[in-house]
mmJSON file of the N, C-alpha and C atoms, coordinates in Angstrom:
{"data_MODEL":{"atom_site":{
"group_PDB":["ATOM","ATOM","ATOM","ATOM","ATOM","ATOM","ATOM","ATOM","ATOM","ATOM","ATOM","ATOM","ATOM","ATOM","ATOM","ATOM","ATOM","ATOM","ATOM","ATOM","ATOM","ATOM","ATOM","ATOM","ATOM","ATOM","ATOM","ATOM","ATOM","ATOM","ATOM","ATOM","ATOM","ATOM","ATOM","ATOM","ATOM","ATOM","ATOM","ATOM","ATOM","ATOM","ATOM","ATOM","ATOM","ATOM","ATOM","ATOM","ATOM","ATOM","ATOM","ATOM","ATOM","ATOM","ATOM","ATOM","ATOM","ATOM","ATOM","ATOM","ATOM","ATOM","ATOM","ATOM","ATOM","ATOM","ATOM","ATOM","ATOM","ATOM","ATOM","ATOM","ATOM","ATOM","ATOM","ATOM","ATOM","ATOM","ATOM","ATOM","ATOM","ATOM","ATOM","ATOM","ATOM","ATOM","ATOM","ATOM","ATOM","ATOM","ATOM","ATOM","ATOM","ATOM","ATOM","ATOM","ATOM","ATOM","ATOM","ATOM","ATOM","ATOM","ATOM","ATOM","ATOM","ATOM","ATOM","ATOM","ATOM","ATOM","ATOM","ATOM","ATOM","ATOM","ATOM","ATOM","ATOM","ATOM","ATOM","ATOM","ATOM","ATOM","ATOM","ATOM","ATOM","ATOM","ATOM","ATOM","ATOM","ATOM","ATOM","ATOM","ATOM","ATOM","ATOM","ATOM","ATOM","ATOM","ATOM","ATOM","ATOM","ATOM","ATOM","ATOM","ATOM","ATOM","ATOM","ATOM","ATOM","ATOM","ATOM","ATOM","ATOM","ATOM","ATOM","ATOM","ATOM","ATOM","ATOM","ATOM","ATOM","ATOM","ATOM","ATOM","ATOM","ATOM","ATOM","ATOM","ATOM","ATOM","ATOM","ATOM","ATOM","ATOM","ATOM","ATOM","ATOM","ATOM","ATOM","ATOM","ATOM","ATOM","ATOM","ATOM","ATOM","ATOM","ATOM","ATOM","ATOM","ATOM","ATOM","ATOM","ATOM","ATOM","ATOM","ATOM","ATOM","ATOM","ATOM","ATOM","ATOM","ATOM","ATOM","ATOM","ATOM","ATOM","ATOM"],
"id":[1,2,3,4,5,6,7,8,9,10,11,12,13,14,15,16,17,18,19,20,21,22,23,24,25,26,27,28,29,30,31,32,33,34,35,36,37,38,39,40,41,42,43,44,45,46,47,48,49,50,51,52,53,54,55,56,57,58,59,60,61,62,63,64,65,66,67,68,69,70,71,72,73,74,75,76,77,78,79,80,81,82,83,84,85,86,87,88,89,90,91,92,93,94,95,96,97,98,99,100,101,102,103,104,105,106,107,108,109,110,111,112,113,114,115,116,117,118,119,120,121,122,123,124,125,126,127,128,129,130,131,132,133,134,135,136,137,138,139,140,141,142,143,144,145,146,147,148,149,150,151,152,153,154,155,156,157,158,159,160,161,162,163,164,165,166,167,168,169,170,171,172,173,174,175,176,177,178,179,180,181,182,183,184,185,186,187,188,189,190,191,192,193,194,195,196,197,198,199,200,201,202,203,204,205,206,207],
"type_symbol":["N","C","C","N","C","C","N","C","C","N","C","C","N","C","C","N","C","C","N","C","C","N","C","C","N","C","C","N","C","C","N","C","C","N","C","C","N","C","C","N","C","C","N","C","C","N","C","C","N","C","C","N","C","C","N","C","C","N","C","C","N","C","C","N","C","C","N","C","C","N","C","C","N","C","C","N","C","C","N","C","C","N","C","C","N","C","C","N","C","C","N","C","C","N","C","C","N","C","C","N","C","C","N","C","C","N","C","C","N","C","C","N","C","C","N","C","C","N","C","C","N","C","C","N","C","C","N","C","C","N","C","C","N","C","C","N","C","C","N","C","C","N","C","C","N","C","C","N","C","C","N","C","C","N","C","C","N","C","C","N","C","C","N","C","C","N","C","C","N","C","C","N","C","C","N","C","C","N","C","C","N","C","C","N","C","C","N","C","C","N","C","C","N","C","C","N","C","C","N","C","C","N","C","C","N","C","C"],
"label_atom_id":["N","CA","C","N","CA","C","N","CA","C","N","CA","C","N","CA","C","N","CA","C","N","CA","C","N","CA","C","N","CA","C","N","CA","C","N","CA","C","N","CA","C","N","CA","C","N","CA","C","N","CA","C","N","CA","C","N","CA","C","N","CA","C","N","CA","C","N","CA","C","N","CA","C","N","CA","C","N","CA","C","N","CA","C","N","CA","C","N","CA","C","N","CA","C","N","CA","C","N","CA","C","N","CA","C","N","CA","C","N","CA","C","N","CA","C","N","CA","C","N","CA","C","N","CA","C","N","CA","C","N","CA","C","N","CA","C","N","CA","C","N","CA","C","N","CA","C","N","CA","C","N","CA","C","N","CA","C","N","CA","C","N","CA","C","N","CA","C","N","CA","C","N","CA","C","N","CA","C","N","CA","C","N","CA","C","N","CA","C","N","CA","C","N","CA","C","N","CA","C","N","CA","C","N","CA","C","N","CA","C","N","CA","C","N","CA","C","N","CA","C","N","CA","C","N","CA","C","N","CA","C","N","CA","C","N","CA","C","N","CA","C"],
"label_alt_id":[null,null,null,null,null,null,null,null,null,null,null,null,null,null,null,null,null,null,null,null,null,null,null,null,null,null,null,null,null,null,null,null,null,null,null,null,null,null,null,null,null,null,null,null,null,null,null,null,null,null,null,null,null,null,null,null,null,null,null,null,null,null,null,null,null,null,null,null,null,null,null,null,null,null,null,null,null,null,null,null,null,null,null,null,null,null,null,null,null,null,null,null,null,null,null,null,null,null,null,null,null,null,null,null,null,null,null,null,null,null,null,null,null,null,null,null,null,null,null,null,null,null,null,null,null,null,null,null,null,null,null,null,null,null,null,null,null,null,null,null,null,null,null,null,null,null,null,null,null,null,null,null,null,null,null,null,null,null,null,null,null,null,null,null,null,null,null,null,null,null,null,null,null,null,null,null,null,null,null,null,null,null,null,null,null,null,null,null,null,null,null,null,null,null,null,null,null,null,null,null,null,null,null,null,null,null,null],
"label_comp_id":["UNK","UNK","UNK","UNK","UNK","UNK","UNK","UNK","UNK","UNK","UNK","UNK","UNK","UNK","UNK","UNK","UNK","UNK","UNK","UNK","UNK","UNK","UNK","UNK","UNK","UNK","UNK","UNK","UNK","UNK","UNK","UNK","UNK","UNK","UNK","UNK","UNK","UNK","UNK","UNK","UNK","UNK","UNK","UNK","UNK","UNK","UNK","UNK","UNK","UNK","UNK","UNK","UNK","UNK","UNK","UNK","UNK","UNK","UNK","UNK","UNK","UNK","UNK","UNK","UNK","UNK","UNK","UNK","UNK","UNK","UNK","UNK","UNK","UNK","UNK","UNK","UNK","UNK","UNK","UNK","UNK","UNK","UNK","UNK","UNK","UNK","UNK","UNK","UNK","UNK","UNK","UNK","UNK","UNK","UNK","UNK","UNK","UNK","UNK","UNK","UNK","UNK","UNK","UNK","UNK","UNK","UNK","UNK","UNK","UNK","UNK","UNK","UNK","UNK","UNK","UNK","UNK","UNK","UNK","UNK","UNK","UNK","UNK","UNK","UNK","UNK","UNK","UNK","UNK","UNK","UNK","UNK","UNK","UNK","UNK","UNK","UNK","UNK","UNK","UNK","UNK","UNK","UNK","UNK","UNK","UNK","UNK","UNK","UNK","UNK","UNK","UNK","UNK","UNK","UNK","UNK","UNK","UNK","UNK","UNK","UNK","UNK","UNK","UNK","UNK","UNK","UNK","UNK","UNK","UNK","UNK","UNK","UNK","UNK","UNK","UNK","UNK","UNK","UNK","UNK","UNK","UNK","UNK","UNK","UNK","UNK","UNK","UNK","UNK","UNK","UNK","UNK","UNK","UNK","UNK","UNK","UNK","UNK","UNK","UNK","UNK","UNK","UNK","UNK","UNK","UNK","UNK"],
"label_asym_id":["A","A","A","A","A","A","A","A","A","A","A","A","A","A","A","A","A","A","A","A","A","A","A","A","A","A","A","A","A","A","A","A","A","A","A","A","A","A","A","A","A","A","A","A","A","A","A","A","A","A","A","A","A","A","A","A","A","A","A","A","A","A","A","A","A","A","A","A","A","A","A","A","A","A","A","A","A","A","A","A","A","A","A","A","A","A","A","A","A","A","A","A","A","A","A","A","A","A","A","A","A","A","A","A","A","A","A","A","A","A","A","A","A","A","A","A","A","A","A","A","A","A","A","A","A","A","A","A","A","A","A","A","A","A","A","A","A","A","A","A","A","A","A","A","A","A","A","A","A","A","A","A","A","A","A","A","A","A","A","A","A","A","A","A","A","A","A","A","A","A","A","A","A","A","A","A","A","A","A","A","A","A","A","A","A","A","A","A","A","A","A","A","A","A","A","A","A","A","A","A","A","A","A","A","A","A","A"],
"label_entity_id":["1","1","1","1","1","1","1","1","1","1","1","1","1","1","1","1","1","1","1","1","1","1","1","1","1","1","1","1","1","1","1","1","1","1","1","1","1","1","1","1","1","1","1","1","1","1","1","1","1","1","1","1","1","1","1","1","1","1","1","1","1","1","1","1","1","1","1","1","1","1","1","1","1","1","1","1","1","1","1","1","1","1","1","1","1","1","1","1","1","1","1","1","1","1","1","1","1","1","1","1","1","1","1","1","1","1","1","1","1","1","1","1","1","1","1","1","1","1","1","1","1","1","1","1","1","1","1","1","1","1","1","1","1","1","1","1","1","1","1","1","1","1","1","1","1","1","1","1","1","1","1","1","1","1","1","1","1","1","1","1","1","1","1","1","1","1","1","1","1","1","1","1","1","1","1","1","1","1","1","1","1","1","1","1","1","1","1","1","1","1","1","1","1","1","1","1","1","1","1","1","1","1","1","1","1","1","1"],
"label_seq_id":[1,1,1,2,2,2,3,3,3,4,4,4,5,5,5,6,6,6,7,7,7,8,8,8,9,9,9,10,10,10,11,11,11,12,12,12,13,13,13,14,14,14,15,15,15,16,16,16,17,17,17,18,18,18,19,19,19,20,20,20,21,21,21,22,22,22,23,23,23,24,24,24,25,25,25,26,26,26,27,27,27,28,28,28,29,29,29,30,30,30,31,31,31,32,32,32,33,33,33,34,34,34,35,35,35,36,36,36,37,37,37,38,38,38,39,39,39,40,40,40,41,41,41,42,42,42,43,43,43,44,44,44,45,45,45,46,46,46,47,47,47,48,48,48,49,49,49,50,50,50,51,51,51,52,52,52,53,53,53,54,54,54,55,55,55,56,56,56,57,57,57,58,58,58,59,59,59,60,60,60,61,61,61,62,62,62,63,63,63,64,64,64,65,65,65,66,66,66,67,67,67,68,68,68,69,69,69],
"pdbx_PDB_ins_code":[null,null,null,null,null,null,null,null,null,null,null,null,null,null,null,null,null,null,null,null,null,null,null,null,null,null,null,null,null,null,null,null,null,null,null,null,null,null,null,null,null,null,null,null,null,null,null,null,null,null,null,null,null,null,null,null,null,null,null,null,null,null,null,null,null,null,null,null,null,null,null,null,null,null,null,null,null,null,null,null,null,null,null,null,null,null,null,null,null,null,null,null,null,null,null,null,null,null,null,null,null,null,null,null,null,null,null,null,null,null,null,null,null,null,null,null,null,null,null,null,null,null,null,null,null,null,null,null,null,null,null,null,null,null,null,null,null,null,null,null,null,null,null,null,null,null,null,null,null,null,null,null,null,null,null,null,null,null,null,null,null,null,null,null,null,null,null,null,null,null,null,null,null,null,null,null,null,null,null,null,null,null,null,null,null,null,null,null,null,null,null,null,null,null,null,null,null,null,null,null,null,null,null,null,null,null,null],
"Cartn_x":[-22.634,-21.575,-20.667,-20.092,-19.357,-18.122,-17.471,-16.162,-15.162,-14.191,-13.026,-12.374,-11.473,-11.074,-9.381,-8.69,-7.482,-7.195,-6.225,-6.438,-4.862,-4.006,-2.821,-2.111,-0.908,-0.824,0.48,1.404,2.938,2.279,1.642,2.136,2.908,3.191,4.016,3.347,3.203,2.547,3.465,2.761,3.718,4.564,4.113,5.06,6.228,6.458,7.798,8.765,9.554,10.606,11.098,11.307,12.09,11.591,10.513,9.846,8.507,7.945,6.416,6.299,4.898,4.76,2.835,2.352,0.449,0.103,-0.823,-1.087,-2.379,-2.83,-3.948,-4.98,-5.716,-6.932,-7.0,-6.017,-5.696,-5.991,-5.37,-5.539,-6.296,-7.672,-8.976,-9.845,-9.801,-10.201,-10.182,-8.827,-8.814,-9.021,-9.102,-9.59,-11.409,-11.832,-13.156,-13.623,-12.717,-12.953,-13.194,-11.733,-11.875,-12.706,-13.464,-14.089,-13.658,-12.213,-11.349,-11.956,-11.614,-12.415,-11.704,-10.694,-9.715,-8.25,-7.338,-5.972,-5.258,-3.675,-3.133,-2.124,-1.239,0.114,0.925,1.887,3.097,4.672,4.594,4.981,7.001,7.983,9.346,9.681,9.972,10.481,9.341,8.218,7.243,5.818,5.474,4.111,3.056,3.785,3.105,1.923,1.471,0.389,-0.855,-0.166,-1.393,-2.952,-2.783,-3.695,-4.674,-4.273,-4.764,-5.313,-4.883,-4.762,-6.02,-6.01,-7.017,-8.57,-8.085,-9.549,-10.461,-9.105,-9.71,-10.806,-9.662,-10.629,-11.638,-11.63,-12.988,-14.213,-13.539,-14.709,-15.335,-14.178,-14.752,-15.08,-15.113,-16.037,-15.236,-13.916,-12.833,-11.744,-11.759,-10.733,-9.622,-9.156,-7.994,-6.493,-5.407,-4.913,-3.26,-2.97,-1.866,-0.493,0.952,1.905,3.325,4.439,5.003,6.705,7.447,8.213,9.557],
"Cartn_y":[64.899,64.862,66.079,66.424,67.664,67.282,68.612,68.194,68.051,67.819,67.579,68.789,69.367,70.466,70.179,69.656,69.318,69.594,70.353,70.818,70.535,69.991,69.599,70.934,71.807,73.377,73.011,71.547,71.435,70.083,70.31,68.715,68.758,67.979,67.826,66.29,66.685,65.984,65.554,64.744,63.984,65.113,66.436,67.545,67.91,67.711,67.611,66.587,66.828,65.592,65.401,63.983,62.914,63.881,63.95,64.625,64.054,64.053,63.524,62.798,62.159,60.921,60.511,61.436,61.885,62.278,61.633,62.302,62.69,63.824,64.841,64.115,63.38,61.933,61.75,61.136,60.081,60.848,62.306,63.315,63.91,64.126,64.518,64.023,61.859,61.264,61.266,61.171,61.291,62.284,63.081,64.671,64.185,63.714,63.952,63.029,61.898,60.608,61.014,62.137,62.116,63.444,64.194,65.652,66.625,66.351,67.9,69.256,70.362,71.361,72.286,71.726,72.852,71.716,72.159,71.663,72.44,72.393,72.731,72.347,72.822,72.23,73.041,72.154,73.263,72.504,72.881,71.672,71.914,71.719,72.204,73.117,73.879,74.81,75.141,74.223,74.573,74.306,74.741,75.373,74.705,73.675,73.394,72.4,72.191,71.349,72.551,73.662,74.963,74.758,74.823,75.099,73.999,73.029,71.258,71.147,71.461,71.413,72.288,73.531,74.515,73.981,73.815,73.239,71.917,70.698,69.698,70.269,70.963,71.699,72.382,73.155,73.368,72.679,71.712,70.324,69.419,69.611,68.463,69.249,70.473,71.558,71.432,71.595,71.642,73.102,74.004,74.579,74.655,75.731,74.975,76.38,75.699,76.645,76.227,77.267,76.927,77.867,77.256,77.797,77.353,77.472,76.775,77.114,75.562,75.736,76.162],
"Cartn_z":[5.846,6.831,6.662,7.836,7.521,7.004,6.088,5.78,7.004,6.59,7.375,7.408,8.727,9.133,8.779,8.061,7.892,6.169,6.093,4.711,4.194,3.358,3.269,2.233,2.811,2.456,1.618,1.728,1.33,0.652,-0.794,-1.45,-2.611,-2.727,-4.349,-5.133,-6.554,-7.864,-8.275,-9.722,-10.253,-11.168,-11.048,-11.592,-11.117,-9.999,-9.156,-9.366,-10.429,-10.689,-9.685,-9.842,-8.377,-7.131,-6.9,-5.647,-5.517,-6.334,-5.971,-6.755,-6.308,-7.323,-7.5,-6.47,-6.8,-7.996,-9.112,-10.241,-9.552,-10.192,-9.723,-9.818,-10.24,-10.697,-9.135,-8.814,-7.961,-6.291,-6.61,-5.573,-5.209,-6.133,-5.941,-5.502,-5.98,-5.446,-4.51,-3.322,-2.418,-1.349,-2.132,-1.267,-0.972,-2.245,-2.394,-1.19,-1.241,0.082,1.187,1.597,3.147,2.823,2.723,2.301,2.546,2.208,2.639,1.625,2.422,1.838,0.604,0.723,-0.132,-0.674,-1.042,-0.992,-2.058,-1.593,-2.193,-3.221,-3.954,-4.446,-4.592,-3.906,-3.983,-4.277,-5.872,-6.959,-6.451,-6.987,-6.538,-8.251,-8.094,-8.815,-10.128,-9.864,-11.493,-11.041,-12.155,-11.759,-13.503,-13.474,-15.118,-14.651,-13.324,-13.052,-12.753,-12.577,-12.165,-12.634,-13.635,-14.773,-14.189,-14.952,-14.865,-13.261,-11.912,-10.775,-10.479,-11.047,-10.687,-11.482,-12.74,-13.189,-12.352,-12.207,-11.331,-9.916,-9.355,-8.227,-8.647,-9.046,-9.661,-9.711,-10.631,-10.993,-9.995,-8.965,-7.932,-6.927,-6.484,-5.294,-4.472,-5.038,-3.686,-4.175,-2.818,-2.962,-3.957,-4.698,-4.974,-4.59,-3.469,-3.629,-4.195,-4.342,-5.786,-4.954,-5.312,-4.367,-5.404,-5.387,-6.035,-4.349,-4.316,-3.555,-4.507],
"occupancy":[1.0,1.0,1.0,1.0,1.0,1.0,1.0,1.0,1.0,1.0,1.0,1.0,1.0,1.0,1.0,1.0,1.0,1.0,1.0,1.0,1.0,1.0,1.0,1.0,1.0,1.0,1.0,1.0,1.0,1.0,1.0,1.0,1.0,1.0,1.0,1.0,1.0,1.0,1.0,1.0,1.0,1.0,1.0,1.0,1.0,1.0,1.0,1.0,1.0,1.0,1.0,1.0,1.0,1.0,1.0,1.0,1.0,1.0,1.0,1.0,1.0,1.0,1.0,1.0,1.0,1.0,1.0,1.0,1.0,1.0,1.0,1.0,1.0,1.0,1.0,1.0,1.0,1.0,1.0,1.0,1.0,1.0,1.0,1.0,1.0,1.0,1.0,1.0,1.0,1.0,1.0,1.0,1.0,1.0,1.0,1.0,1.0,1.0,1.0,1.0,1.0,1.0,1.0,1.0,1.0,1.0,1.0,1.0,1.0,1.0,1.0,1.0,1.0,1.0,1.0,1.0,1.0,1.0,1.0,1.0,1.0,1.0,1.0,1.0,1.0,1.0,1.0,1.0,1.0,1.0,1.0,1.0,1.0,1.0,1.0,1.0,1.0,1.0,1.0,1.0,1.0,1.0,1.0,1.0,1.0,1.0,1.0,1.0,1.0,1.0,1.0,1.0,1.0,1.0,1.0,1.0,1.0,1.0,1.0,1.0,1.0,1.0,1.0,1.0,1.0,1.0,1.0,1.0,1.0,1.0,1.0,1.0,1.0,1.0,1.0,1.0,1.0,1.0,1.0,1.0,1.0,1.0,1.0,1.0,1.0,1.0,1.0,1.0,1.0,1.0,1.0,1.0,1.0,1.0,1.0,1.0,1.0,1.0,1.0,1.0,1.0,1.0,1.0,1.0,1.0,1.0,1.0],
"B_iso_or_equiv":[0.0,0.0,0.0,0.0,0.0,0.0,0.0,0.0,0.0,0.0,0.0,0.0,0.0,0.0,0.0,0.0,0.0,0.0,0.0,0.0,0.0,0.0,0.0,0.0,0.0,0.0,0.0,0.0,0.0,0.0,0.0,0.0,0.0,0.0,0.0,0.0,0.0,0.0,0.0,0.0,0.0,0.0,0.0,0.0,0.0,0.0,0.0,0.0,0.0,0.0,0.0,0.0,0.0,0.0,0.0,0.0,0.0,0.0,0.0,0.0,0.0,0.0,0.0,0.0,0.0,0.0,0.0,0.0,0.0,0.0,0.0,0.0,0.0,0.0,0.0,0.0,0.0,0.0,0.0,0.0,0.0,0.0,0.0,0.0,0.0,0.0,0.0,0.0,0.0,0.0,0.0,0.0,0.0,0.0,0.0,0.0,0.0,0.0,0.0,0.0,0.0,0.0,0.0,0.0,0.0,0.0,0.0,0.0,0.0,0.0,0.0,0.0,0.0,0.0,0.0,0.0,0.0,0.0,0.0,0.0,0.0,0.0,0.0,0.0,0.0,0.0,0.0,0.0,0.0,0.0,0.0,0.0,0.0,0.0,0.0,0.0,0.0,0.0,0.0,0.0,0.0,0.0,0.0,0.0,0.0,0.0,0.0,0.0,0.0,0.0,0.0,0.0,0.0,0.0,0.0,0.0,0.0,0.0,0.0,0.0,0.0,0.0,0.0,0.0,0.0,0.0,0.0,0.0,0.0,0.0,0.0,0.0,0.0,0.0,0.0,0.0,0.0,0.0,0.0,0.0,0.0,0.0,0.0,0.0,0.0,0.0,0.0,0.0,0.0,0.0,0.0,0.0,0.0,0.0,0.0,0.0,0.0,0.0,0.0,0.0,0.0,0.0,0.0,0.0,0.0,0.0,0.0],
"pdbx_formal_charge":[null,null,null,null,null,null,null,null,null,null,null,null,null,null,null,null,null,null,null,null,null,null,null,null,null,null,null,null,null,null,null,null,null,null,null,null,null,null,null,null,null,null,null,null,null,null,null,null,null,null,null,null,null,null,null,null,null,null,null,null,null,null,null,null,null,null,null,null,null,null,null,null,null,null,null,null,null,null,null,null,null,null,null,null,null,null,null,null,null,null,null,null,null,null,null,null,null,null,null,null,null,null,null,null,null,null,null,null,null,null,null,null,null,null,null,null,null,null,null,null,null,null,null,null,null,null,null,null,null,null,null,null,null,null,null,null,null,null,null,null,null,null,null,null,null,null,null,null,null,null,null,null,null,null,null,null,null,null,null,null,null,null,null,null,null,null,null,null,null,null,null,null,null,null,null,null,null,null,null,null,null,null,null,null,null,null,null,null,null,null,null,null,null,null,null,null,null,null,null,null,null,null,null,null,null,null,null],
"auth_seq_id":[1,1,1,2,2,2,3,3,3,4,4,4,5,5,5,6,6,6,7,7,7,8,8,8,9,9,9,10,10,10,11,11,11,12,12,12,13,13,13,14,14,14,15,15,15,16,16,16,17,17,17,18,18,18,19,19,19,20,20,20,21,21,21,22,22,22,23,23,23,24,24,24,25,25,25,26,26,26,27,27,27,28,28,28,29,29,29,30,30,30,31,31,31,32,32,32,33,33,33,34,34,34,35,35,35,36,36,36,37,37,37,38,38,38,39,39,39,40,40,40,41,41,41,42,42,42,43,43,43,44,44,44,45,45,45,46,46,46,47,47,47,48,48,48,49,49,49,50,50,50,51,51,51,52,52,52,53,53,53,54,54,54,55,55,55,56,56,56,57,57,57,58,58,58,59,59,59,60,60,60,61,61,61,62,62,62,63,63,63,64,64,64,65,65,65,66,66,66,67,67,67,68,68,68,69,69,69],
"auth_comp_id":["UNK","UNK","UNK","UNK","UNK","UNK","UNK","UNK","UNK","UNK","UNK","UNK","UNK","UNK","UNK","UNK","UNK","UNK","UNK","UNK","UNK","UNK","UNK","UNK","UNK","UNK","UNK","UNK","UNK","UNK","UNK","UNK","UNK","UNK","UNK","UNK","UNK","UNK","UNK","UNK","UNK","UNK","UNK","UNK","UNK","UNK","UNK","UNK","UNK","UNK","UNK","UNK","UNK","UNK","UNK","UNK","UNK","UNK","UNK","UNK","UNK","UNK","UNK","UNK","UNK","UNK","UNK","UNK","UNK","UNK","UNK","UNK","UNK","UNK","UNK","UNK","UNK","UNK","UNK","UNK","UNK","UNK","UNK","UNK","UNK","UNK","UNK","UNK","UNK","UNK","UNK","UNK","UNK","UNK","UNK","UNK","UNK","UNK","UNK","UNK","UNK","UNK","UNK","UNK","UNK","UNK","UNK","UNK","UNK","UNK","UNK","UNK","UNK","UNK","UNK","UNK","UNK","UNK","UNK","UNK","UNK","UNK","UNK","UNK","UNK","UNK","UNK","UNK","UNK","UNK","UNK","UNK","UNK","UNK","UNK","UNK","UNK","UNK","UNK","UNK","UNK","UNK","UNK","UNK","UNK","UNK","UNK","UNK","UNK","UNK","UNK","UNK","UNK","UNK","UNK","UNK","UNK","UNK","UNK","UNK","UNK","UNK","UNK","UNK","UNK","UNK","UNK","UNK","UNK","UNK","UNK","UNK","UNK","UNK","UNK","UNK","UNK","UNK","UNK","UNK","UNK","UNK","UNK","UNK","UNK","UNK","UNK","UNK","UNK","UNK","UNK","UNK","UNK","UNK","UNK","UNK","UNK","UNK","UNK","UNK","UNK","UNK","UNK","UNK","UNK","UNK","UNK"],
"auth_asym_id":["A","A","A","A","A","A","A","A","A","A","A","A","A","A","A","A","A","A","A","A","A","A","A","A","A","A","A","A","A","A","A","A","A","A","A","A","A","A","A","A","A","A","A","A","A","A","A","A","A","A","A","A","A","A","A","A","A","A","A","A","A","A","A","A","A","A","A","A","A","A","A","A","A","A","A","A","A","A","A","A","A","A","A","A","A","A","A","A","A","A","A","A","A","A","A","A","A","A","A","A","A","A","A","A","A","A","A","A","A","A","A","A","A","A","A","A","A","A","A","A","A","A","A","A","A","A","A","A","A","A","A","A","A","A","A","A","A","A","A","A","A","A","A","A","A","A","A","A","A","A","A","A","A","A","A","A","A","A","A","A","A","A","A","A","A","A","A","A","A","A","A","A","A","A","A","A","A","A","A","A","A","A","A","A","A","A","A","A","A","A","A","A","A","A","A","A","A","A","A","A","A","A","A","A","A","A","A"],
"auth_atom_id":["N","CA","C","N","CA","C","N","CA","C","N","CA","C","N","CA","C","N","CA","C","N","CA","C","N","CA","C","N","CA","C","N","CA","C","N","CA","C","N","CA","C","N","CA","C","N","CA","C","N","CA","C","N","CA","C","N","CA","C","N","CA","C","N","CA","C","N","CA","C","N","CA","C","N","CA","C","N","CA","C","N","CA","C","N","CA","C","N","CA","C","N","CA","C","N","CA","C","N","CA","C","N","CA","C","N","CA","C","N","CA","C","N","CA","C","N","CA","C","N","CA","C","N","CA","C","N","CA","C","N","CA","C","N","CA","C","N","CA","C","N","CA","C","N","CA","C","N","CA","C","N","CA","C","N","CA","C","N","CA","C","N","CA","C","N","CA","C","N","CA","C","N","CA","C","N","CA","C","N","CA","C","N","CA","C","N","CA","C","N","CA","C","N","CA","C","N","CA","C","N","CA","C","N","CA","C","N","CA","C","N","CA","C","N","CA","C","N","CA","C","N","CA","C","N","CA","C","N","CA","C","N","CA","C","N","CA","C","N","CA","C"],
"pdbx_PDB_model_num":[1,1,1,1,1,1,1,1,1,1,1,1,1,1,1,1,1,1,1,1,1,1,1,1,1,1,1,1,1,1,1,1,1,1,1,1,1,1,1,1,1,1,1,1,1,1,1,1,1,1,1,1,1,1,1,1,1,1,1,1,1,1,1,1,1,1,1,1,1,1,1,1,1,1,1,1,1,1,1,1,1,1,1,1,1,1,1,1,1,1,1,1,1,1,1,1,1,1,1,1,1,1,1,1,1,1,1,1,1,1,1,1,1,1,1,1,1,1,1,1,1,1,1,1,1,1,1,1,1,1,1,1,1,1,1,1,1,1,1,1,1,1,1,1,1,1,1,1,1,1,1,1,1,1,1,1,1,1,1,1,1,1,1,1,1,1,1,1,1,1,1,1,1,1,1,1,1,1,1,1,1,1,1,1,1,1,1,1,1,1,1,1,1,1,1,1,1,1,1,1,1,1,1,1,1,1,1]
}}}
């Protein structure tokens, strides 16, 4: 089946104090569900999920693009 053409460019993790609340597990899964092709994060002032965020993508054949707000 083809992937899905909707790619989410503004999220925030559970790295975003009192801002988000997605742990990356949980976010891949769900990428992997609907077959989005890529995604991003774009954490509020930090960037300490980068790393961890980029490898996941990796692992699961999804995009990974990285941003910090």
């Amino acid at each position: 089946m083809k992937h899905a053409d909707f790619v989410h460019l503004h999220l925030h993790t559970q790295y975003s104090l009192l801002d988000g609340a997605i742990r990356l597990e949980e976010l891949f899964q769900r990428a992997k569900e609907y077959r989005m092709p890529a995604l991003a994060v774009t954490d509020h002032g930090t960037m300490f999920g980068a790393i961890e965020f980029y490898q996941q993508a990796l692992k699961s054949g999804i995009k990974p693009i990285l941003g910090c707000e």
